[in-house]
FIVO-767558 format. One record per residue (C-alpha): x negated, y negated, z negated; chain; residue number from 1; residue in three letters. Coordinates in nm, 2 decimals. Layout:
% residues N
X; Y; Z; A; NUM; ALA .
...
END
This chain:
% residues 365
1.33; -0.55; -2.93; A; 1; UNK .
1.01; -0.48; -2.73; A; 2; UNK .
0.83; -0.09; -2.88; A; 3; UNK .
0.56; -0.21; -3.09; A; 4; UNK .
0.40; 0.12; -3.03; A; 5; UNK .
0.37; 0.11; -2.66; A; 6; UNK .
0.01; 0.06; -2.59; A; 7; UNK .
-0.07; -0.22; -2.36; A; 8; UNK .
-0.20; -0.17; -1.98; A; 9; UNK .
-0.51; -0.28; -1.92; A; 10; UNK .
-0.61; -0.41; -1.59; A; 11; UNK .
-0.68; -0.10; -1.39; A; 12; UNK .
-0.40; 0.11; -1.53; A; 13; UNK .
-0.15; -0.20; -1.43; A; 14; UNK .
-0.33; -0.18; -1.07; A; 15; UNK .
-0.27; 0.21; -1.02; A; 16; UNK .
0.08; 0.21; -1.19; A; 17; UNK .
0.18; -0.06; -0.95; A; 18; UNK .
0.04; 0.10; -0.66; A; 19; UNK .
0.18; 0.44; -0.71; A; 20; UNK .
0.50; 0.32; -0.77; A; 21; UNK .
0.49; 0.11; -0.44; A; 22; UNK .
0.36; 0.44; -0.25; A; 23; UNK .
0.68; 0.64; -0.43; A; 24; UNK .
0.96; 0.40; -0.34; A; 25; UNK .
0.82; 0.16; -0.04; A; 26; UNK .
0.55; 0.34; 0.17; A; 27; UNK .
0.67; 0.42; 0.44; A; 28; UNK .
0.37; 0.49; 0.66; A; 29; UNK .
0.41; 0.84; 0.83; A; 30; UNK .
0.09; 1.04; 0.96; A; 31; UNK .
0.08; 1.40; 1.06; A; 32; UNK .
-0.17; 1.48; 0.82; A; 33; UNK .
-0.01; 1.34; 0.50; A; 34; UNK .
0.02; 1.55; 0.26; A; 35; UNK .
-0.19; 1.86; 0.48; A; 36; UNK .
-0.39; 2.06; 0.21; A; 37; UNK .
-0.59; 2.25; 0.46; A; 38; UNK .
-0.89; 2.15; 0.42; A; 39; UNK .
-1.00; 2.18; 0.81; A; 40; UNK .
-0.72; 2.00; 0.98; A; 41; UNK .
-0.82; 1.69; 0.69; A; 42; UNK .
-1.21; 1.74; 0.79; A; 43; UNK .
-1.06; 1.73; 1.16; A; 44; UNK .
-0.88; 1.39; 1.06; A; 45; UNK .
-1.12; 1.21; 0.95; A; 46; UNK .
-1.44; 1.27; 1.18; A; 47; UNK .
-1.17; 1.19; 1.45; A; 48; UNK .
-1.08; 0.85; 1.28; A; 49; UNK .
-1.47; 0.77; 1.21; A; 50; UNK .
-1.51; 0.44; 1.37; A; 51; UNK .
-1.17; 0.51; 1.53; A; 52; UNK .
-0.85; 0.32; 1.53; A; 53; UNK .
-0.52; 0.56; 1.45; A; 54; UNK .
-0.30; 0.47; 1.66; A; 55; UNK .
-0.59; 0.60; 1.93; A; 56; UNK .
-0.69; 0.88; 1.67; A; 57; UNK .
-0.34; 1.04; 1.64; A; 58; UNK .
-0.34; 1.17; 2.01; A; 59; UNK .
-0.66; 1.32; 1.99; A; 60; UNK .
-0.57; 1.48; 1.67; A; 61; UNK .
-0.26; 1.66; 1.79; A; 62; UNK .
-0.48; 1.80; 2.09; A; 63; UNK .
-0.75; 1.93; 1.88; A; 64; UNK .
-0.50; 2.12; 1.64; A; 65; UNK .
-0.33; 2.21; 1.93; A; 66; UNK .
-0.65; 2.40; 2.10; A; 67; UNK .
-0.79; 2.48; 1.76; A; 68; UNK .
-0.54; 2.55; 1.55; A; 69; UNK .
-0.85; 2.71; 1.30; A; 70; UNK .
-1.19; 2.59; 1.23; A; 71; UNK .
-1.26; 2.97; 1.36; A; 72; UNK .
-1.12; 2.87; 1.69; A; 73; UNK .
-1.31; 2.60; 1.71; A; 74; UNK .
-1.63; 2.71; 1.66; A; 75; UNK .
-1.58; 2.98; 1.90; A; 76; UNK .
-1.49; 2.73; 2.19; A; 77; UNK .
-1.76; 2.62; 2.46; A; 78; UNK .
-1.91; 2.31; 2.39; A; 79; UNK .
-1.79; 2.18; 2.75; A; 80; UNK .
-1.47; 2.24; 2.65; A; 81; UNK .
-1.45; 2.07; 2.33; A; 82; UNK .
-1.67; 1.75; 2.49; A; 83; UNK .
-1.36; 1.73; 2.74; A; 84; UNK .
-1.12; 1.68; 2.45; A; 85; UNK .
-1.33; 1.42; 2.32; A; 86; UNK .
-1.35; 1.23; 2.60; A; 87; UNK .
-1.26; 0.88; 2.57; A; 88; UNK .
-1.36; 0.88; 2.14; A; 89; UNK .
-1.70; 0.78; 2.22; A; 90; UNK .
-1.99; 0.80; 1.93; A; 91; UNK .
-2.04; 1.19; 2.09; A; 92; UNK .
-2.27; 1.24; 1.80; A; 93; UNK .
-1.94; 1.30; 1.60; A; 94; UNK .
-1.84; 1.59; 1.83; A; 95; UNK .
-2.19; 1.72; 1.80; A; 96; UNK .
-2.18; 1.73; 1.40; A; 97; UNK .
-1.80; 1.87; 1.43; A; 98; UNK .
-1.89; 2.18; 1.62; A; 99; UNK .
-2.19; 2.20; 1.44; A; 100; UNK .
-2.01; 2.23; 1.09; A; 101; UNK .
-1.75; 2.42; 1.25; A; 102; UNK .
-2.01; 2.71; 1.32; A; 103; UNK .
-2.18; 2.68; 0.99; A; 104; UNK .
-1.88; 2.74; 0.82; A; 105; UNK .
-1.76; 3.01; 1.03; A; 106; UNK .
-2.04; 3.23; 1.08; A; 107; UNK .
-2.30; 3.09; 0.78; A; 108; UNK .
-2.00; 3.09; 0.50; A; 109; UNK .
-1.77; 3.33; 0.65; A; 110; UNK .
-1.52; 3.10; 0.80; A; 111; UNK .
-1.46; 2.97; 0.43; A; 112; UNK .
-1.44; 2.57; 0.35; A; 113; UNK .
-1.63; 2.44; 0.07; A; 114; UNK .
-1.43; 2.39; -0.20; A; 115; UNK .
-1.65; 2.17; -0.47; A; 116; UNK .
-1.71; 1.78; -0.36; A; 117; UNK .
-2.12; 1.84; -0.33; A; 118; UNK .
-2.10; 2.11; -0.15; A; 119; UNK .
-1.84; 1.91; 0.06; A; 120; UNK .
-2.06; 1.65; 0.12; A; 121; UNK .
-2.39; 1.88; 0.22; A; 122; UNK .
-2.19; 1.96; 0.59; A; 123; UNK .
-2.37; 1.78; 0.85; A; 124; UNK .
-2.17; 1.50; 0.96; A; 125; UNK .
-1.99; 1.44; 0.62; A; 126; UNK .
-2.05; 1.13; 0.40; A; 127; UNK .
-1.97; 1.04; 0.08; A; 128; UNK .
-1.60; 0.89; 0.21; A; 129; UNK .
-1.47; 1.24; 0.42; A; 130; UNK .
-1.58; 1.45; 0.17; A; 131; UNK .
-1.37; 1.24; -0.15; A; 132; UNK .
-1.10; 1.31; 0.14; A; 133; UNK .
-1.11; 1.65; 0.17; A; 134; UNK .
-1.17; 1.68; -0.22; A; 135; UNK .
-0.86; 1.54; -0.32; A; 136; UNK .
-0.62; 1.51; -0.05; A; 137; UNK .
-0.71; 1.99; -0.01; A; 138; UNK .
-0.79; 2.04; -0.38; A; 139; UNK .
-0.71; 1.76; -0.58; A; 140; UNK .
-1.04; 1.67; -0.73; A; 141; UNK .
-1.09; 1.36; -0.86; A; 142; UNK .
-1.29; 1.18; -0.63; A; 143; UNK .
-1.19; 0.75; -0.53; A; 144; UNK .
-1.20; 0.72; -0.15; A; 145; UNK .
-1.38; 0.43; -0.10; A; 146; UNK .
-1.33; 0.27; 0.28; A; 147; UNK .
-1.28; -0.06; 0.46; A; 148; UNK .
-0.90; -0.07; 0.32; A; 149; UNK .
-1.01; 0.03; -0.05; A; 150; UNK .
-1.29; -0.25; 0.00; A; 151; UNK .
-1.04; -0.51; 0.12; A; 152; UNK .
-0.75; -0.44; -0.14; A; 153; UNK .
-1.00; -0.40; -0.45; A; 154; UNK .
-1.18; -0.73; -0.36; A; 155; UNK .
-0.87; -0.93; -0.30; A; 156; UNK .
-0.72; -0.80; -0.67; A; 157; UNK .
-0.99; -0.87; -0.83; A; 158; UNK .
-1.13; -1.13; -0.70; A; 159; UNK .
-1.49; -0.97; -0.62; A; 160; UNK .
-1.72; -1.18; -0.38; A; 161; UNK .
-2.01; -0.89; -0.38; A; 162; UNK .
-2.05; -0.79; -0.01; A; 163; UNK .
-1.95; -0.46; 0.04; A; 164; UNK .
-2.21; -0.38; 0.32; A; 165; UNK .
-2.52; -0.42; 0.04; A; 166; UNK .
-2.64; -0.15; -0.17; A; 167; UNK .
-2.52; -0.32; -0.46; A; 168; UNK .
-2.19; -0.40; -0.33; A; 169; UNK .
-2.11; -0.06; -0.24; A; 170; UNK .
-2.21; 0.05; -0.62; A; 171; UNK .
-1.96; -0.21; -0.79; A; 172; UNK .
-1.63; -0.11; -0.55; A; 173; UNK .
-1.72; 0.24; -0.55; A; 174; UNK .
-1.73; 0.22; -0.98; A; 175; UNK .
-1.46; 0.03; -1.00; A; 176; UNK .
-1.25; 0.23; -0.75; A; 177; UNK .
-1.35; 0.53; -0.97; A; 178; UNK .
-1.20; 0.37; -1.27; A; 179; UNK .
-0.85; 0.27; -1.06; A; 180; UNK .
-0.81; 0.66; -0.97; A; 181; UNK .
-0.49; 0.84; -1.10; A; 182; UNK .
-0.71; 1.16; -1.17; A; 183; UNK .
-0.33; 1.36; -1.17; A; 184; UNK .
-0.28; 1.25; -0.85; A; 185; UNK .
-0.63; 1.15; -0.69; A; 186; UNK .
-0.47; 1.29; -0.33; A; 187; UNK .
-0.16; 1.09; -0.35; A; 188; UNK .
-0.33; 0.79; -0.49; A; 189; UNK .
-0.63; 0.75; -0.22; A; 190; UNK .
-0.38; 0.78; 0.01; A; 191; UNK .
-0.14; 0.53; -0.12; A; 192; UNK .
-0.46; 0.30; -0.15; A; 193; UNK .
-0.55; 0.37; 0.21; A; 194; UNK .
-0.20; 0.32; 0.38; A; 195; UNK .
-0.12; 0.01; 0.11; A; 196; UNK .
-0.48; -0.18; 0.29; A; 197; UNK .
-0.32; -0.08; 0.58; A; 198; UNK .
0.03; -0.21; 0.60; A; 199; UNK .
0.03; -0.46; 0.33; A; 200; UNK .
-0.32; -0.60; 0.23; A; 201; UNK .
-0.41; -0.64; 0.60; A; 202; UNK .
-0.74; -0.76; 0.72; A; 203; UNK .
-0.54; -1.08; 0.87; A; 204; UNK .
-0.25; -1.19; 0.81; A; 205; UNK .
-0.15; -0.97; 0.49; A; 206; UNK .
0.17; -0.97; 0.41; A; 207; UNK .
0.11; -1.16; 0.01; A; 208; UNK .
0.51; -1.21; -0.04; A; 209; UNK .
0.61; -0.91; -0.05; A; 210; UNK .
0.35; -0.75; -0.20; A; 211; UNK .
0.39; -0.55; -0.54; A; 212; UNK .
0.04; -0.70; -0.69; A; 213; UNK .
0.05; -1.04; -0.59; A; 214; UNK .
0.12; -1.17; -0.98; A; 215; UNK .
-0.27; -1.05; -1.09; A; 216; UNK .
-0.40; -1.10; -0.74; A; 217; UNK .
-0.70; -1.33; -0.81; A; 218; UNK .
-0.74; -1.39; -0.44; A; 219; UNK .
-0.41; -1.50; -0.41; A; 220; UNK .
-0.35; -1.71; -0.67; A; 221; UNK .
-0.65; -1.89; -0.59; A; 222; UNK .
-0.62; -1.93; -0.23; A; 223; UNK .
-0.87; -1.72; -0.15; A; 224; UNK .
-0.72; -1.40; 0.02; A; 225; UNK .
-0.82; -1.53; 0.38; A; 226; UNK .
-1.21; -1.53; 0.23; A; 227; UNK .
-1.26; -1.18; 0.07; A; 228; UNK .
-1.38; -0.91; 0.12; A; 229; UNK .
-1.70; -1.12; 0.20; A; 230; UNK .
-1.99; -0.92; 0.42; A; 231; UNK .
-2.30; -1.06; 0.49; A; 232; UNK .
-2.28; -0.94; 0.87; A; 233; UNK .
-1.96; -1.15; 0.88; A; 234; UNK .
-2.18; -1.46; 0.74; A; 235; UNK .
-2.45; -1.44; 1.01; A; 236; UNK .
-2.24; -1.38; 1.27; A; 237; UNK .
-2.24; -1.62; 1.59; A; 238; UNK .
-1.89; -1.75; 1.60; A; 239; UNK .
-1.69; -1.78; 1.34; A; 240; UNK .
-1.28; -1.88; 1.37; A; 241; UNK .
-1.13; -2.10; 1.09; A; 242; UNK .
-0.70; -2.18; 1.11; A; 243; UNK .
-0.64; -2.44; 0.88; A; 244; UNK .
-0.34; -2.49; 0.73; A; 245; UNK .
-0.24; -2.85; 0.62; A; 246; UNK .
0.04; -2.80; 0.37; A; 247; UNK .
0.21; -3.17; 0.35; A; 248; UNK .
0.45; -3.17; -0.03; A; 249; UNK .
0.57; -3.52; -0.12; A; 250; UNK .
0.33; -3.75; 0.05; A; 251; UNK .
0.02; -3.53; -0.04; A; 252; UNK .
-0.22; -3.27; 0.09; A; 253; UNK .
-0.35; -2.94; -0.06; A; 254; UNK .
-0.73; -2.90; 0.00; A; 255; UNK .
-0.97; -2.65; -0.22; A; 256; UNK .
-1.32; -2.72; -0.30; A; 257; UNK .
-1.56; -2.42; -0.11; A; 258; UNK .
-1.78; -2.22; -0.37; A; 259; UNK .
-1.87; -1.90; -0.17; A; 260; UNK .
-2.24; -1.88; -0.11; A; 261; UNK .
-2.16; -2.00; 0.25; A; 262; UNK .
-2.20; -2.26; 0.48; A; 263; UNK .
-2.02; -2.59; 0.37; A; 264; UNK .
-2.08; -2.47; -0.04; A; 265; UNK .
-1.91; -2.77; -0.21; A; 266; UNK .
-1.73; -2.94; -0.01; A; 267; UNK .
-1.37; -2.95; 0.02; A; 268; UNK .
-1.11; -2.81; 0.32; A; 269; UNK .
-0.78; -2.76; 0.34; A; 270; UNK .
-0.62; -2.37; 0.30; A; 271; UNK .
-0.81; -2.21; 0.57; A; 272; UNK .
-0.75; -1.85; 0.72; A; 273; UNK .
-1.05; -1.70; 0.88; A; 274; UNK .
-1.05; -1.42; 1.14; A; 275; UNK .
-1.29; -1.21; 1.34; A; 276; UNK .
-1.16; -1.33; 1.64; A; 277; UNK .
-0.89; -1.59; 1.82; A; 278; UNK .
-0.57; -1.65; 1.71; A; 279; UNK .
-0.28; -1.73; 1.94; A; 280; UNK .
-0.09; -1.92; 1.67; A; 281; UNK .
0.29; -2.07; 1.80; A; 282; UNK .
0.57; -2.19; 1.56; A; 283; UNK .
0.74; -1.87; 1.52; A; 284; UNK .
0.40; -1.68; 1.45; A; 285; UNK .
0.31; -1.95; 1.16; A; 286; UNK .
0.64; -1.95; 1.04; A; 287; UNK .
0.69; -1.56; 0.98; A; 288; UNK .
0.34; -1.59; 0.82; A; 289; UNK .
0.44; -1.85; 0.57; A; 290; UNK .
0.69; -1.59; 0.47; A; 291; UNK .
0.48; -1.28; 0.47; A; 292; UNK .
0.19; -1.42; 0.28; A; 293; UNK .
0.30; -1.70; 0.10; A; 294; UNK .
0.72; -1.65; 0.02; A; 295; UNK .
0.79; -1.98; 0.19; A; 296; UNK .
1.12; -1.98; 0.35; A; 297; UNK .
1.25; -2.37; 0.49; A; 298; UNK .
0.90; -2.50; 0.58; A; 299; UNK .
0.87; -2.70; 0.92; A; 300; UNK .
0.55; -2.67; 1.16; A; 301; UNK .
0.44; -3.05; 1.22; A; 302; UNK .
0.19; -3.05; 1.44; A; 303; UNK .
-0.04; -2.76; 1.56; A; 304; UNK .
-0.39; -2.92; 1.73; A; 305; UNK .
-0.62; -2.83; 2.01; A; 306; UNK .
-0.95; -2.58; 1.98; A; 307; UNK .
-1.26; -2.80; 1.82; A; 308; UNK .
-1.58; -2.65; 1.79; A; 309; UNK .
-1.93; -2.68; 1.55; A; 310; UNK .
-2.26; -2.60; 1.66; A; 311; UNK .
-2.45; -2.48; 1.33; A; 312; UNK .
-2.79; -2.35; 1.37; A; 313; UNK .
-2.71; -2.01; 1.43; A; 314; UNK .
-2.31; -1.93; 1.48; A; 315; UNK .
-2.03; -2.19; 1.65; A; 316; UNK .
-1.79; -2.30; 1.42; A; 317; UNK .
-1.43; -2.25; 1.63; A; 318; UNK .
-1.14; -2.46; 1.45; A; 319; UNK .
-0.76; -2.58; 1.43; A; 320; UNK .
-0.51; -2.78; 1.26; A; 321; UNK .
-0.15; -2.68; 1.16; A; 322; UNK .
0.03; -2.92; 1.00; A; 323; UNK .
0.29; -2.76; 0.74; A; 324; UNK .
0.57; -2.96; 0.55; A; 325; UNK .
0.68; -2.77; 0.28; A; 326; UNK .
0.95; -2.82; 0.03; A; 327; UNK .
0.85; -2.67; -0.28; A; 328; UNK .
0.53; -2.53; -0.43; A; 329; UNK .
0.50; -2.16; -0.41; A; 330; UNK .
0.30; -1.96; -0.67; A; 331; UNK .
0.06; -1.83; -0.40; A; 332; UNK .
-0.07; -2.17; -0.34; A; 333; UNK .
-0.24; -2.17; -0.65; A; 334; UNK .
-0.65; -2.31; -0.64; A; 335; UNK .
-0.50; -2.59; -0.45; A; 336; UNK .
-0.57; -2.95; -0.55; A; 337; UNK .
-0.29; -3.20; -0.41; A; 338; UNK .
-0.43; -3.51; -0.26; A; 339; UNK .
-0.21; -3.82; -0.19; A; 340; UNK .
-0.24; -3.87; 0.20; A; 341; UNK .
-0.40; -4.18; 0.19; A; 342; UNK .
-0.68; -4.13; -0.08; A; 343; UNK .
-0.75; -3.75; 0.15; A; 344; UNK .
-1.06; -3.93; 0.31; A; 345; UNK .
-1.24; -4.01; -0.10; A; 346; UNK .
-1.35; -3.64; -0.03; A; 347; UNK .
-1.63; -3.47; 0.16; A; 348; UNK .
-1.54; -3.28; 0.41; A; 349; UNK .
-1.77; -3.05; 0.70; A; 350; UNK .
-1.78; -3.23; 0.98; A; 351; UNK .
-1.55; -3.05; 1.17; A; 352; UNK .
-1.28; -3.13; 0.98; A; 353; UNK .
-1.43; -3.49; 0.95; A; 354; UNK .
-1.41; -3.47; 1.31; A; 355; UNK .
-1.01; -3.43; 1.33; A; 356; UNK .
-0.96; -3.68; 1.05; A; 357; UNK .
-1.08; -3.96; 1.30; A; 358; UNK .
-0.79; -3.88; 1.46; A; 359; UNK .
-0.56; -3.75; 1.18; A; 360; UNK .
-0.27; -3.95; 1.12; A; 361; UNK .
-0.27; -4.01; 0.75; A; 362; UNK .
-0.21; -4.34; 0.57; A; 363; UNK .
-0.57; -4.49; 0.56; A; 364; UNK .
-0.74; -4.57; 0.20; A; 365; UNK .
END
């Protein structure tokens, strides 16, 4: 019998129990400054990996520490010297603020980091993300990390369609990220957040079936995982690539009715994955995705179709087909409405997938 005197979890403490018990006993992810508690290799870190990819970030890191192995020897180095190293980073106005910090601390506070979040977040160069970094991962204060893994994984849980590059946006995810920190652990939780965004809840293609969430994921349960986090820049933009994937069970058709504020709001399409930019997709590629995301083991690729295109007013709409024959329904199909084949065409459609019906071989009404 189940201990009536357990209290239950609520939403958030379910989220950061299941997340620090994935970054315990699955993550896997190795960096050379996990778990560093010197505050000026972490500072280091991230200005490096400032609009940086790591896998390009981890050489340049190991060269730094390597010539500077202090913050005193580098801000005793010639500027010429230090611009070398950074050559190739690009945005040279984050060398500029790292060797300018590096001499205020070392000559204005006596080679001494700051060791209190504000005063963290007064260095020049240092926003509000490095310096809940430094703060937790060197001195375990409790301060949420909130960047473009944080934003992705919170919006996808819960289902939150605020953009995160508007003021308000950033207010909501940074509150609710707040609430979601283990204040025992803030270090080991913002990283576990960061490097579960990173190998699990990827920007495309995230791998939903194996992922230690996906029961209370609103995103994924209602089909929406492709869709979120939304940003307004990503709705104005000029192209735009939609994959849609045509999931054929027993003589019917999954399709979803769009609601985003959006083009095409209200009308249906089928499951659709969107992506920044082209995707080579082949029967082995959709196949291992079917597994990652969605569980679905024993499905057969059908058909996959050629490029069409869109012309709206201001982006090109870039689309494709995959036809998908499945043999069971999987949980993470949920927000899906399934159509017989040959009463598909009763609904309204955007033209661009109007525009491959013509030619779509379905049963006709």
């Amino acid at each position: 019998m189940a201990n009536k005197n357990i209290p239950k979890l609520t939403p958030t403490q379910w989220f950061t129990q299941q997340l620090m018990g994935w970054n315990k006993l699955l993550n896997k992810r190795k960096m050379p400054w996990k778990g560093e508690k010197d505050p000026y290799k972490i500072w280091l870190s991230e200005v490096i990996l400032q609009q940086t990819r790591v896998e390009q970030g981890l050489d340049y890191y190991q060269k730094f520490i390597q010539a500077f192995p202090t913050i005193i020897d580098l801000a005793t180095a010639k500027d010429e010297y230090v611009f070398k190293l950074w050559e190739g980073l690009g945005y040279y106005s984050r060398c500029r603020n790292l060797l300018y910090t590096a001499r205020f601390i070392a000559f204005e506070l006596e080679g001494k980091f700051p060791t209190e979040y504000e005063a963290i977040l007064k260095l020049k160069g240092v926003g509000p993300y490095t310096a809940a970094a430094i703060s937790s991962f060197a001195f375990n204060l409790p301060y949420a990390v909130v960047d473009g893994n944080v934003f992705r994984v919170i919006a996808r849980y819960f289902g939150i369609e605020a953009p995160t590059d508007t003021s308000e946006g950033k207010k909501i995810f940074t509150a609710l990220a707040q609430e979601l920190l283990d204040i025992k652990q803030p270090g080991k939780y913002n990283q576990a957040i960061m490097d579960f965004g990173a190998t699990v809840c990827k920007p495309a293609l995230p791998n939903c079936g194996n992922c230690v969430l996906a029961t209370h994921c609103v995103a994924l349960l209602n089909s929406r995982v492709n869709q979120l986090p939304i940003k307004t820049k990503t709705i104005e933009r000029k192209k735009r690539w939609f994959y849609y994937m045509i999931f054929h069970y027993k003589g019917a058709i999954g399709i979803k009715q769009r609601q985003q504020k959006d083009i095409w709001q209200g009308l249906h399409e089928f499951y659709a994955i969107e992506s920044t930019t082209a995707v080579q997709w082949n029967e082995t590629m959709i196949l291992a995705w079917l597994k990652d995301q969605l569980k679905l083991n024993g499905a057969t690729v059908l058909a996959i179709s050629s490029i069409l295109t869109q012309q709206l007013t201001h982006q090109q709409i870039i689309g494709q087909f995959i036809h998908v024959k499945i043999n069971r329904l999987p949980v993470h199909l949920g927000g899906l409405i399934w159509v017989e084949e040959k009463d598909i065409r009763n609904f309204a459609f955007p033209r661009l997938i109007t525009a491959y019906m013509e030619s779509f071989p379905l049963k006709k009404t």
